[in-house]
SEGUKOL-321674 format. One line per field, with one value per atom (N, C-alpha, C): residue number from 1; residue in one letter; chain; x, y, z. Coordinates in steps of 0.001 Angstrom, whole numbers, plus 500000, padded with zeros to 6 digits. Layout:
<rs>
i = c(NUM:...)
aa = c(a:...)
ch = c(A:...)
c1 = c(X:...)
c2 = c(Y:...)
c3 = c(Z:...)
</rs>
This chain:
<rs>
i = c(1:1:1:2:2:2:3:3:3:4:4:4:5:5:5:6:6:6:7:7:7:8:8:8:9:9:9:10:10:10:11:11:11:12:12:12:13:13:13:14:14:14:15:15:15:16:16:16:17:17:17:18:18:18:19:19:19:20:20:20:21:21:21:22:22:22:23:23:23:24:24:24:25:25:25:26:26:26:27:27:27:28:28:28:29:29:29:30:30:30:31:31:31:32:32:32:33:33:33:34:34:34:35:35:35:36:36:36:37:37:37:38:38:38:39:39:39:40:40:40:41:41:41:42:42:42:43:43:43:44:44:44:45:45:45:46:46:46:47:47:47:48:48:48:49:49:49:50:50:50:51:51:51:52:52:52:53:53:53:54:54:54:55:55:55:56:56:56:57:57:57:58:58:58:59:59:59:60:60:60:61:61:61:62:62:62:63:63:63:64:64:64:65:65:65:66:66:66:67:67:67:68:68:68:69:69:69:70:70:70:71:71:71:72:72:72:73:73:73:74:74:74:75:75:75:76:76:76:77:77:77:78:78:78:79:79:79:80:80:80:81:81:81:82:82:82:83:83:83:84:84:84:85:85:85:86:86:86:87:87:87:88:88:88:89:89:89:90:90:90:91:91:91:92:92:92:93:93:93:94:94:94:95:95:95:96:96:96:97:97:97:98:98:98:99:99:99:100:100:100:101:101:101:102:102:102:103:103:103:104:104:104:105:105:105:106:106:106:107:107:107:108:108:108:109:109:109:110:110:110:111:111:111:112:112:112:113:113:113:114:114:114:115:115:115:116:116:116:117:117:117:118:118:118:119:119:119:120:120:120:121:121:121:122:122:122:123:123:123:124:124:124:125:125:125:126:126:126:127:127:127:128:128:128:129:129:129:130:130:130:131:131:131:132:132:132:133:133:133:134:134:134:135:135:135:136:136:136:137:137:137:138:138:138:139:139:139:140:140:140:141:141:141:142:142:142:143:143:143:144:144:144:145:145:145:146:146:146:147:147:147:148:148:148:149:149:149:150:150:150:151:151:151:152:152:152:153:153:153:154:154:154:155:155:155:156:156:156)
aa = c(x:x:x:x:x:x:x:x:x:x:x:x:x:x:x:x:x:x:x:x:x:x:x:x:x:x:x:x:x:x:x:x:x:x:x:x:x:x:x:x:x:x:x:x:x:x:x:x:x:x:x:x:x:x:x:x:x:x:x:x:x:x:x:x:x:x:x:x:x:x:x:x:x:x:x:x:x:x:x:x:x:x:x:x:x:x:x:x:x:x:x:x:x:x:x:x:x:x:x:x:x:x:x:x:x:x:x:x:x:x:x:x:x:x:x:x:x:x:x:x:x:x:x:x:x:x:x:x:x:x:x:x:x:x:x:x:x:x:x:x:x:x:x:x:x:x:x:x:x:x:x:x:x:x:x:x:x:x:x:x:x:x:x:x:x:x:x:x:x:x:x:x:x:x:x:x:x:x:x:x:x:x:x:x:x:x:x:x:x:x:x:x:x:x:x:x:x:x:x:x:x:x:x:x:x:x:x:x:x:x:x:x:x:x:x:x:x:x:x:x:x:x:x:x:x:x:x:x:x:x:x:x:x:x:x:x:x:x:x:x:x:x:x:x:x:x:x:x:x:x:x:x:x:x:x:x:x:x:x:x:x:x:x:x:x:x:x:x:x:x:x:x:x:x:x:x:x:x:x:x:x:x:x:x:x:x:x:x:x:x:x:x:x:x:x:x:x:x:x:x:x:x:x:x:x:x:x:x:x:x:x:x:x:x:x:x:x:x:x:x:x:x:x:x:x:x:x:x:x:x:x:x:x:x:x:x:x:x:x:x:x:x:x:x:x:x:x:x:x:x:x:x:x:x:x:x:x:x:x:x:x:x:x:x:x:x:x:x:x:x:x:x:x:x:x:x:x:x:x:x:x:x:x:x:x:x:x:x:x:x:x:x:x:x:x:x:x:x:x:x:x:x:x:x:x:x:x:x:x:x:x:x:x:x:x:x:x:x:x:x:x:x:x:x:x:x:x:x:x:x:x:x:x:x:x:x:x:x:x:x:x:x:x:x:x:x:x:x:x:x:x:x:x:x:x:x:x:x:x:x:x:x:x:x:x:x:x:x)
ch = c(A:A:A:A:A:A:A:A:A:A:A:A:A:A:A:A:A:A:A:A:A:A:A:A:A:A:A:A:A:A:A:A:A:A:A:A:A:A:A:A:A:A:A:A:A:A:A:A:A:A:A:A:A:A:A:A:A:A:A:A:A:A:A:A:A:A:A:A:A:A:A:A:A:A:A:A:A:A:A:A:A:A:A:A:A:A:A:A:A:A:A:A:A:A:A:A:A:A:A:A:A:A:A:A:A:A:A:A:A:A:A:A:A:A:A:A:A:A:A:A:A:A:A:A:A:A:A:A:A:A:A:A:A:A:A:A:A:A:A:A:A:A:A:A:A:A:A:A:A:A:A:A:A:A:A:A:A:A:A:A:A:A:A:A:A:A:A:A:A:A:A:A:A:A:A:A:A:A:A:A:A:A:A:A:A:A:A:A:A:A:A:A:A:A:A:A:A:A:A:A:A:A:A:A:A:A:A:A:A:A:A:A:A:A:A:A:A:A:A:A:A:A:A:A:A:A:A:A:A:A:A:A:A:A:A:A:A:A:A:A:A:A:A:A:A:A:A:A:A:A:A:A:A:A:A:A:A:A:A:A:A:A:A:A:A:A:A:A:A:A:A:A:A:A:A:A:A:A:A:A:A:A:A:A:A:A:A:A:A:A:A:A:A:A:A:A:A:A:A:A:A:A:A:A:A:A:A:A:A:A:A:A:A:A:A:A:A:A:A:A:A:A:A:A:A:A:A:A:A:A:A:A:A:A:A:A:A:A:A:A:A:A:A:A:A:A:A:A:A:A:A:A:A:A:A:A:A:A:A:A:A:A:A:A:A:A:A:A:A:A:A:A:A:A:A:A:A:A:A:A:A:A:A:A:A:A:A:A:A:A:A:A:A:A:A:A:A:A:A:A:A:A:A:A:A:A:A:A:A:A:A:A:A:A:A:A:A:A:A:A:A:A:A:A:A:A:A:A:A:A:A:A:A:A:A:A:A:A:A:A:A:A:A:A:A:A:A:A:A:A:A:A:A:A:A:A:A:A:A:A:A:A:A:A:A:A:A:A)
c1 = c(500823:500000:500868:502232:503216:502686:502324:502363:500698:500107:498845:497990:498103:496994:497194:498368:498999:498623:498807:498258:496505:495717:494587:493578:493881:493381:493540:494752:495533:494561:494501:494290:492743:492221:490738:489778:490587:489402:488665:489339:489229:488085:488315:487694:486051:485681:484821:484085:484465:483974:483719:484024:483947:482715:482716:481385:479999:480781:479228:478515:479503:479190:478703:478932:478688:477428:477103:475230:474471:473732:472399:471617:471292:469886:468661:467604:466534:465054:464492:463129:462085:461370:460210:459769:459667:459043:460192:461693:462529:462611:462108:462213:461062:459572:458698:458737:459452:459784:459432:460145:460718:459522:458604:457337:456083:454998:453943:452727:452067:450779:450177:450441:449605:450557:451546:453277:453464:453023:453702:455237:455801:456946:457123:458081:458319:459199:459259:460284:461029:460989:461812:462511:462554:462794:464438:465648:466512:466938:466917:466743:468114:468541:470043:469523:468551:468879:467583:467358:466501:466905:466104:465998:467251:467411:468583:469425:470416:471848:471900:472228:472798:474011:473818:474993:475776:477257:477521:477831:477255:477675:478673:478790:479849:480173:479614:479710:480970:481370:482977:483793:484401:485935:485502:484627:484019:484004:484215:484051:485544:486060:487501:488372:488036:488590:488137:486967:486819:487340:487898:488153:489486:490572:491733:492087:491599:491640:491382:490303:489997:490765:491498:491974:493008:493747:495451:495520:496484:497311:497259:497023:496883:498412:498882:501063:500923:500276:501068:500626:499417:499759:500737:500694:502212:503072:503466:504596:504892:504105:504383:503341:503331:503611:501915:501107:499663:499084:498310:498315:496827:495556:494932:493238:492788:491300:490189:489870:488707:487088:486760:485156:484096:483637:482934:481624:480097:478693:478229:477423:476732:475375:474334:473212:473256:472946:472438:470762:470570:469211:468226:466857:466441:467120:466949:468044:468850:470000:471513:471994:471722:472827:473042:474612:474966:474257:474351:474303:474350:474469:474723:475879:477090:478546:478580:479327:479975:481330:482035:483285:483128:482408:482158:483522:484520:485670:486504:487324:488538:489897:490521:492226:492832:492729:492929:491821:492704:491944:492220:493037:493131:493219:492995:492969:490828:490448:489425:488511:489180:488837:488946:490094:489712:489020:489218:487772:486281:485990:484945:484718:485567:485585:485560:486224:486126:484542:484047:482823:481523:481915:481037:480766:481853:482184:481014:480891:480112:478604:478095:476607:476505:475119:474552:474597:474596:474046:472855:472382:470958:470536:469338:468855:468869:468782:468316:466693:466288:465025:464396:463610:462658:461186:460204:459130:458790:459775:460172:460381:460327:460513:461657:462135:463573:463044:464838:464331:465532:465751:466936:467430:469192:469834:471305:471380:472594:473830:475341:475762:477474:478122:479242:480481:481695:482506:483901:484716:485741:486927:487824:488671:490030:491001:492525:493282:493908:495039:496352:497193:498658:499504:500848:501726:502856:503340:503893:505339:505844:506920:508165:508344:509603:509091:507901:507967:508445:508254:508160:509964:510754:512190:512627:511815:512184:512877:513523:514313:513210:512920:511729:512232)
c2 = c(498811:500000:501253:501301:502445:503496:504800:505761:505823:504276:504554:505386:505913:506904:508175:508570:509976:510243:509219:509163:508643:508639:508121:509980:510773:511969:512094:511940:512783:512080:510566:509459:509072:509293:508832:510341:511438:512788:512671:512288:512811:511195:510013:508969:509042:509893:509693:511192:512203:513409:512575:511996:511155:509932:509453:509106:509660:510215:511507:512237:512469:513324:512240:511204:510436:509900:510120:509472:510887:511143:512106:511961:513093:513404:513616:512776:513495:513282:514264:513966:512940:512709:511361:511678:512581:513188:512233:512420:511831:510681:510072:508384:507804:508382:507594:506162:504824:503816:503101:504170:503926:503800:504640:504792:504199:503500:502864:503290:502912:504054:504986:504773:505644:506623:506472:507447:506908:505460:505090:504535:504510:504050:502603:501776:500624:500045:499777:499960:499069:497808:496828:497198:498053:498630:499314:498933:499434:500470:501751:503026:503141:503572:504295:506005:506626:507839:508861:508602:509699:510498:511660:512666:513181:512398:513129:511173:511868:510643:510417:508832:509260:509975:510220:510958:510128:510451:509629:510591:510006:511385:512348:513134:514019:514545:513863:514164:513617:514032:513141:513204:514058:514450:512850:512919:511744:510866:510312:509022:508601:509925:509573:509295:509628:509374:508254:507642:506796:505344:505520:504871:504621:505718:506075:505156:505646:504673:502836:502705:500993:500459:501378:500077:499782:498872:498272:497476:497872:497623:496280:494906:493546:493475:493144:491973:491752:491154:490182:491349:492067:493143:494337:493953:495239:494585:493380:492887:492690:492520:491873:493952:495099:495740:496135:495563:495387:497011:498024:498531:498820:499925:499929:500535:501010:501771:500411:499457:498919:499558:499333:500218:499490:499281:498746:499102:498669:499010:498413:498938:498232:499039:498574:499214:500134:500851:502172:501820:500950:500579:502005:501530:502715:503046:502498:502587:502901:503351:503595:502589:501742:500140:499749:499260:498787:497558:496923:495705:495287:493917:492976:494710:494337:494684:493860:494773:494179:494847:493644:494423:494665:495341:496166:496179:496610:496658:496117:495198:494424:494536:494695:495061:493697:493178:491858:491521:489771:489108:489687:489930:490997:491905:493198:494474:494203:493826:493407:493213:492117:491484:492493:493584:495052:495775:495853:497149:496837:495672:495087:494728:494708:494607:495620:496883:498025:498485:498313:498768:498441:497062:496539:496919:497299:498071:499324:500044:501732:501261:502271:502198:503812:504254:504766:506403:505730:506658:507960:509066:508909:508571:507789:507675:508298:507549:508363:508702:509775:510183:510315:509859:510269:510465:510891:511986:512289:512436:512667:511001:510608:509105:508571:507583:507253:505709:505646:504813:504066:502893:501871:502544:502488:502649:502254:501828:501509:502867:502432:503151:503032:503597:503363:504187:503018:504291:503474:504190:504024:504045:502865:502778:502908:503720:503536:503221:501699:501151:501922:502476:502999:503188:502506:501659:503113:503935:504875:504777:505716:505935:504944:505361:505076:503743:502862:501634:500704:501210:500388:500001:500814:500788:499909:499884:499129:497579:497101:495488:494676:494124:492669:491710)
c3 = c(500000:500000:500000:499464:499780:498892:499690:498228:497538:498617:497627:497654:499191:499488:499125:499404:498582:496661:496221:494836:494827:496029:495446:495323:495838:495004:493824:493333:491637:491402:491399:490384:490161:491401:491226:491407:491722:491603:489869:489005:487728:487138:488076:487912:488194:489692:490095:489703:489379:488199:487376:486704:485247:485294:486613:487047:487261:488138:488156:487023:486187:484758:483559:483765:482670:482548:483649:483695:483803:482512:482580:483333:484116:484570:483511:483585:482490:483178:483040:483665:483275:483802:483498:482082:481294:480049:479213:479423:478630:478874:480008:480042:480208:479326:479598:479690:479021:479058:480572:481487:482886:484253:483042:484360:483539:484435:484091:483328:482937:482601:483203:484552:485241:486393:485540:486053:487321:487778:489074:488600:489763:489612:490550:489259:489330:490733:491565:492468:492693:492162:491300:490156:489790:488466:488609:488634:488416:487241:487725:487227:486632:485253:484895:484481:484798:484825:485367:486620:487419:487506:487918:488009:488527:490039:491049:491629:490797:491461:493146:492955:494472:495081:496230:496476:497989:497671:499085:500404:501123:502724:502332:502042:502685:500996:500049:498579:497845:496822:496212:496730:497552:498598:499738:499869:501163:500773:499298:498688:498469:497891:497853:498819:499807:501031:501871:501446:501785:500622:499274:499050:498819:499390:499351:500764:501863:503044:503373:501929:502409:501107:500185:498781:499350:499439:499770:497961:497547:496453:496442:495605:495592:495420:496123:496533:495037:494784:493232:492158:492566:490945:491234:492289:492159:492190:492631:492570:490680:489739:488543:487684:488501:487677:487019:487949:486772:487241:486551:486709:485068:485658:484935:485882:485609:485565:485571:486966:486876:486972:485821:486139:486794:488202:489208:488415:488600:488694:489936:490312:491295:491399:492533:492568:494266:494156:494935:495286:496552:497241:497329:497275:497960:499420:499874:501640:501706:500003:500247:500281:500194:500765:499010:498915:497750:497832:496364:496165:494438:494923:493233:492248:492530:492559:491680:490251:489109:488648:487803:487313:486029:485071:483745:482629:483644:482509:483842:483154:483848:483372:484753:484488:484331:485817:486372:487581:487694:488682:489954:490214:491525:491715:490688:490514:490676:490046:489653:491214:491986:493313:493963:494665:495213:495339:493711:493509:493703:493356:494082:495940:496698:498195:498549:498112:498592:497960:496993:496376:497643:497737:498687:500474:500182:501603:501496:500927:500857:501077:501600:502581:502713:503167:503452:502642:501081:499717:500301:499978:499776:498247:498093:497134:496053:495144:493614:493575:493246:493059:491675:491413:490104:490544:489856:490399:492158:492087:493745:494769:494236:495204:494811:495881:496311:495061:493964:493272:493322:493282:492754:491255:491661:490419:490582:488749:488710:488683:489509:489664:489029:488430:487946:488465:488769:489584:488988:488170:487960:488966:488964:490272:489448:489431:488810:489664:489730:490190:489527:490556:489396:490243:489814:491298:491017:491881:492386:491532:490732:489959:490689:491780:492253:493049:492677:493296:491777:490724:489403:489469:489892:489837:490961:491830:493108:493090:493388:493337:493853:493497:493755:494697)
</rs>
C-alpha cells in the first residue's frame, strides 16, 4: 500500500467526476419507458437515469477518502507491475445500501477482486430520486490502480 493513498486523490478525483458526469439526469418526460401508465413508479425497476443521482455522505471528497483509506494495492499486481482503471457498477438501494457489485471493465483478477471489496464496503448513499421518490439505480465508479513511479524501479 506504499504511496497509495497519497496518489489516490491525483488518480481517482478525475475517475469519480467522470462518474458523476457520465450518467444524465433526464426527467420522466425523457424516460417515459421507465414509468407505468399511470406514472407510478416501478420499484423493482433498476433506474440508469433519474431525476437526482445518488449521492455519498459528505459528497465526492468523502468518497475519495473513503476509498483512498479501504483500497490496499493487491502483493502480486504490484509485485508483477499490473496497473489499469477497473470500472465497478453496482446498485444504489432505495436505503443507500449497495448491492449485486459488478466488474464492467477488467484490468485483472486481483485488481478486479479490490475494487469490488472496497465497492462493497460503501453504505449509506441517499437515494436516487425520480418523480420525487427514492428509486433503485445503477451506479458506475471508475477505480485507477497505478503503482507509484519510484515503486516500478524498486528490486523485487
Amino acid at each position: 500500500m506504499r504511496h497509495l493513498t497519497l496518489l489516490c486523490l491525483a488518480i481517482l478525483l478525475p475517475a469519480v467526476a467522470y462518474a458523476q458526469t457520465a450518467t444524465v439526469s433526464r426527467t420522466a418526460a425523457d424516460n417515459p419507458a421507465r414509468l407505468s401508465d399511470s406514472n407510478q413508479i416501478d420499484y423493482s425497476q433498476v433506474y440508469r437515469s433519474p431525476e437526482a443521482m445518488p449521492a455519498y455522505p459528505g459528497g465526492t471528497d468523502a468518497l475519495l477518502a473513503f476509498l483512498c483509506d479501504n483500497l490496499t494495492y493487491p502483493e502480486e499486481a504490484e509485485k508483477n507491475n499490473i496497473e489499469g482503471r477497473v470500472i465497478v457498477q453496482f446498485i444504489v438501494e432505495i436505503d443507500g445500501s449497495v448491492s449485486e457489485t459488478k466488474v464492467v471493465r477488467s484490468v485483472s483478477k486481483d485488481l478486479d477482486a479490490e475494487a469490488v471489496r472496497v465497492c462493497r464496503l460503501l453504505s449509506g448513499f441517499t437515494p436516487a430520486y425520480l418523480n420525487g421518490e427514492p428509486v433503485r439505480v445503477w451506479y458506475t465508479l471508475p477505480i485507477t490502480f497505478k503503482i507509484p513511479a519510484e515503486d516500478h524501479n524498486s528490486p523485487q
